[in-house]
NUFILO-239269 format. One record per residue (C-alpha): x, y, z. Coordinates in steps of 0.2 Angstrom, whole numbers, plus 5000, padded with zeros to 4 digits. Layout:
<pts>
XYZ...
</pts>
This chain:
<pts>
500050005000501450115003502250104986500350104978500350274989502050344983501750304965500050414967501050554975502150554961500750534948499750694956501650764956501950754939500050794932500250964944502050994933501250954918499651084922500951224926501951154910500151204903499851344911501351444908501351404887500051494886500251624896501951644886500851634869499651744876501251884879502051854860500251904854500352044863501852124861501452074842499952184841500852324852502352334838501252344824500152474832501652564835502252554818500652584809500652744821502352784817501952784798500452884799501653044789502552954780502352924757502652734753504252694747503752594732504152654713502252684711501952814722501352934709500152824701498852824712498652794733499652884744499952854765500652704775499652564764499952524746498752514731498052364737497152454752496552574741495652444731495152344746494252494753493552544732492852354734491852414749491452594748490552584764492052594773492452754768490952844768490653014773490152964792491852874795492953024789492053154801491853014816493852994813494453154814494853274827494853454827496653554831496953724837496953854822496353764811494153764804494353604796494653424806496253334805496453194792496753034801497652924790496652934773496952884758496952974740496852974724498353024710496952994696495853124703496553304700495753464706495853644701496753734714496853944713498254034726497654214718496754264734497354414747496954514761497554684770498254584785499254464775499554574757499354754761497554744751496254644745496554524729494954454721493854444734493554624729493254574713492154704700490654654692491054604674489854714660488754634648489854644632488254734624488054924633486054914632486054754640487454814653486454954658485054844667486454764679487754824693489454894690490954924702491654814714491454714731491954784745492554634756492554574772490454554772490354604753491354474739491154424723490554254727488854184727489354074745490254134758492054034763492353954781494054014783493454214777494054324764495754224766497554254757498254114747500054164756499554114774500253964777498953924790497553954775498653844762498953704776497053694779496653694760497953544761496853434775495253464765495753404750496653264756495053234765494153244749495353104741495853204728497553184727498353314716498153504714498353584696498853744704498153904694500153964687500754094678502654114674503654244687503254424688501354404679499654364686497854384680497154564678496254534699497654454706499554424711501154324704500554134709502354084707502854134722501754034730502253874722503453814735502553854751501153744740502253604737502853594753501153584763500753454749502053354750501553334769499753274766500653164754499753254738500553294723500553474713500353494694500253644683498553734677499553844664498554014661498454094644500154184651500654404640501454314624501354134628501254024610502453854606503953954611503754044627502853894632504453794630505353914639504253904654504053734653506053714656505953834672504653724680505553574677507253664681506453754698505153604704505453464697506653374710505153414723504353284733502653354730502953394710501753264702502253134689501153004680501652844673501452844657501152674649501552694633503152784635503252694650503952834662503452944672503053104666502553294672500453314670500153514661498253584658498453704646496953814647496153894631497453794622496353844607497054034607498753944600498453884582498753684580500253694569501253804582500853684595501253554583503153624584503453604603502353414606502853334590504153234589504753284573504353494576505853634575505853654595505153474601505153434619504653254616505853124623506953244631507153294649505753414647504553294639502753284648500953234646499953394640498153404640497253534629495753604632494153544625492853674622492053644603491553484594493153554582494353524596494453344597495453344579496253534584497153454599497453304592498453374578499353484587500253344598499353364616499253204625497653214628495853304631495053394649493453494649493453614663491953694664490853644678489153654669488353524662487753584644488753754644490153674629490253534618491553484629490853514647488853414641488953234651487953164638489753204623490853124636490752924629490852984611492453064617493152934628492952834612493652944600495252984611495452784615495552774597497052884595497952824611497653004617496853024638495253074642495053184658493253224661492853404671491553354686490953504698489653554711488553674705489053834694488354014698489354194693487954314695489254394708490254454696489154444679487454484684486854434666487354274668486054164675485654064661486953984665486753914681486853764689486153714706486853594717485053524721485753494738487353404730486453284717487253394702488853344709488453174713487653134694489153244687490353114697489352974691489453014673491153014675491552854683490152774670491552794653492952764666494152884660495952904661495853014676494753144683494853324686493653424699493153614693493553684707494253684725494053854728493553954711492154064722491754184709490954044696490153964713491053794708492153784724492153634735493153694750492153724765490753834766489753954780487854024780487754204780486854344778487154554777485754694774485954664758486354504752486254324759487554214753487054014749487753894757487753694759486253654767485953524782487553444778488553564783490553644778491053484774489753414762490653434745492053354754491353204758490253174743492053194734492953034745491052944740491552934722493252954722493552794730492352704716493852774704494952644698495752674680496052554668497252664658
</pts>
C-alpha cells in the first residue's frame, strides 16, 4: 500500500508539473500575441506621415498602405463613407477643418486649385475677393445690371460665403488647411492656377511665388502638385517651351511635383492643363509636342503629358493634331460646351481611346457667377442639395476615363468651389450655402465617388 501510495504521490506530482507545464505556454503565447499587436500598432502609428516607398507612388494611393488597400476599401465603399471620415477625425487648434486621420487618396483624381486670393492683414490689400462686376459685352444690356466692385469682408464676389473668410492664398495656415480638405476629399493632386514669374491675371497676384510654400504643405498630406497653365502675356509654342524648362528646372526634383506613369512611354512624366489651348493655332503647337517639330520637347528631359482644352466639337481633331496627349473639359456645367455636356463624354472617351490619346472628364458641384456677371444666370447650375455633383461624378466614373479632374476647389466667383462653406447673411445679400449637411458636404460626397475610381488606363 505504501508503494501504491507513493506512485499516486508522484502521479498527482507529475499531472500538477504538467498543468503548470500548461499553464505557463499559454500564458507565454498569450504575451508574443501581445507584444505582436503592440509593435504593429506602434508601427502603423509611426507611419501615419510617411509616402510609401514603392516605385508607384505617383500612380495612384498615397499613406502607409499600398494600392491594394485602396482597392480593398474601392471593393467596399461603405468603409469609407462620409460618416467614417468625420467620426475619425479630430479638430486641432487653428485650424476650421478636422484633421485627416490616416486617409487615403487618389493620383487619378485632380482638382483645380487657385492661390490668387489676398487680404489687407496678410497682402497689404484685397485680391479678388473684391472682385468688380464683369459688363454685359452689349452696353444696352449692361445698363439693366450692377457695375463696380465688392467691398469685402461681408461683401465678395462670390455667390457662397468661405469657412476660413476672405482668406490670402500666402497664409500658410490658410494653404495647410486647404491641404487637409482636399486630402480629406481624396483628391490627390492639385493643378495649381500658374502663371510664369512676375505675371498674374488682371484681379490677382504672381501665383509663382506661392508654388513652393504649396508644394511643401502638399508633399506633407502626401498629395502631389501639377500645373493649370494660364493663357500667360505672349505665351504660344515658344514661350511655352521656355516655361516649361523653368518648372522642370525650379520644381521638378520636389517631393510634392506630380508625375504620372505613362504606359505607353512607359515613364513617368510631368501632367500640364493647358487652358484655352485653342487661342494657339494647331500647327504652332504641333512644333513644341511633336516629335518631329523645330523646337520638340518630346523624349527629352522636358517631355510631359499635356492635356488641351476641349471646348468645341472641332477640338477633338484641333488637339489632336497639334500633339497634346490628351483632352480635359473644365467647365463645371453640364450643357454649357460641347466639351463640358455629360451626355458628349462616351463619344469622346471613344474617339480619344482610338488615338491612344487620355480622356480627363471635368465633374463640379454646381455653377453660379451672377456675383460678378449679373447677366449670367442662364447659365446656372444648382447643386440640388449635392445631386448635380453626385450625377456629374457618376457620369464620370460610368466611361471610366483615364483620370478625373474636379472644377474647382476653391473657384468662388463661378460658385464651383468645393472647399468648405458657411451660411450667411448681410442687409443686403444672403450668401448660399450647403444646406443640412454642413461645411464639409462637397468633401465628403468627393471621398464617396472617388474611392469607386479605379482606371484601367
Amino acid at each position: 500500500m505504501k508503494v501504491c501510495g507513493q506512485r499516486v504521490s508522484v502521479f498527482k506530482l507529475s499531472l500538477l508539473v504538467f498543468i503548470l507545464f500548461i499553464a505557463s505556454s499559454c500564458l507565454f503565447i498569450y504575451y508574443l500575441d501581445v507584444q505582436w499587436t503592440t509593435n504593429k500598432m506602434n508601427l502603423n502609428e509611426s507611419g501615419k506621415n510617411q509616402a510609401p516607398k514603392n516605385k508607384n507612388r505617383n500612380e495612384k494611393i498615397v499613406l502607409q498602405e499600398p494600392e491594394s488597400e485602396y482597392r480593398a476599401s474601392s471593393k467596399n465603399p461603405q468603409q469609407m463613407n462620409s460618416n467614417n471620415i468625420v467620426q475619425e477625425s479630430v479638430l486641432t487648434k487653428g485650424s476650421k477643418t478636422p484633421e485627416p486621420t490616416q486617409l487615403p487618396v487618389n493620383y487619378d483624381v485632380h482638382i483645380f486649385y487657385y492661390p490668387w486670393y489676398g487680404n489687407p492683414e496678410q497682402d497689404g490689400k484685397y485680391f479678388h475677393w473684391n472682385h468688380p462686376y464683369l459688363p454685359h459685352w452689349d452696353k444696352i444690356e449692361a445698363a439693366k445690371w450692377p457695375s463696380g466692385q465688392h467691398k469685402p469682408p461681408d461683401d465678395i464676389g462670390a455667390n457662397f460665403y468661405p469657412q476660413l473668410g476672405p482668406y490670402s492664398s500666402g497664409d500658410p495656415v490658410v494653404v495647410e488647411d486647404h491641404m487637409k480638405q482636399v486630402q480629406l476629399s481624396g483628391a490627390g493632386v492639385l493643378a495649381v492656377s500658374w502663371y510664369p514669374p512676375n505675371d498674374a491675371d488682371n484681379e490677382g497676384k504672381n501665383p509663382d511665388k506661392l508654388i513652393p510654400l504649396i508644394l511643401d504643405l502638399a508633399d506633407k498630406y502626401q498629395l502631389k502638385v501639377a500645373f493649370h497653365i494660364e493663357p500667360f502675356k505672349g505665351r504660344d509654342h515658344q514661350t511655352l517651351k521656355t516655361n516649361i524648362k523653368y518648372i522642370i528646372d525650379t520644381y521638378g526634383k520636389h517631393p510634392g511635383f506630380y508625375r504620372h506613369y505613362d504606359r505607353i512611354k512607359k515613364k513617368h512624366l510631368p501632367v500640364y492643363y493647358m487652358y484655352d489651348s485653342y487661342l494657339v493655332k494647331s500647327s504652332n503647337w504641333a512644333e513644341l509636342f511633336t516629335p518631329g517639330g523645330s523646337i520638340s520637347i518630346r523624349n527629352t528631359e522636358y517631355d510631359g503629358i499635356f492635356l488641351g482644352l476641349l471646348v468645341e466639337r472641332q477640338h477633338k481633331e484641333s488637339v489632336a493634331s497639334a500633339g497634346f496627349d490628351g483632352y480635359y473639359t473644365y467647365f463645371a456645367t453640364d450643357g454649357f460646351t460641347y466639351g463640358s455636356s455629360w451626355k458628349n463624354w462616351r463619344e469622346i472617351r471613344k474617339y480619344a481611346r482610338g488615338r491612344r490619346l487620355m480622356f480627363v472628364p471635368s465633374v463640379g458641384p454646381g455653377y453660379i457667377d451672377t456675383r460678378v456677371r449679373p447677366w449670367n444666370g442662364k447659365n446656372t447650375r444648382s447643386r440640388q442639395d449635392g445631386r448635380y455633383y453626385k450625377n456629374s461624378l457618376q457620369k464620370a466614373l460610368d466611361i471610366n476615363p483615364s483620370m478625373i479632374s474636379i472644377t474647382s476647389f476653391n473657384e468662388w466667383h463661378e460658385g464651383t468651389q468645393i472647399e468648405t462653406a458657411v451660411p450667411k447673411a448681410t442687409d443686403s445679400f444672403t450668401y448660399i450655402d450647403y444646406g443640412p449637411e454642413g461645411p464639409q458636404c462637397y468633401l465628403n460626397i468627393t471621398r464617396q465617388y472617388v474611392s469607386k475610381f479605379i482606371s484601367e488606363d
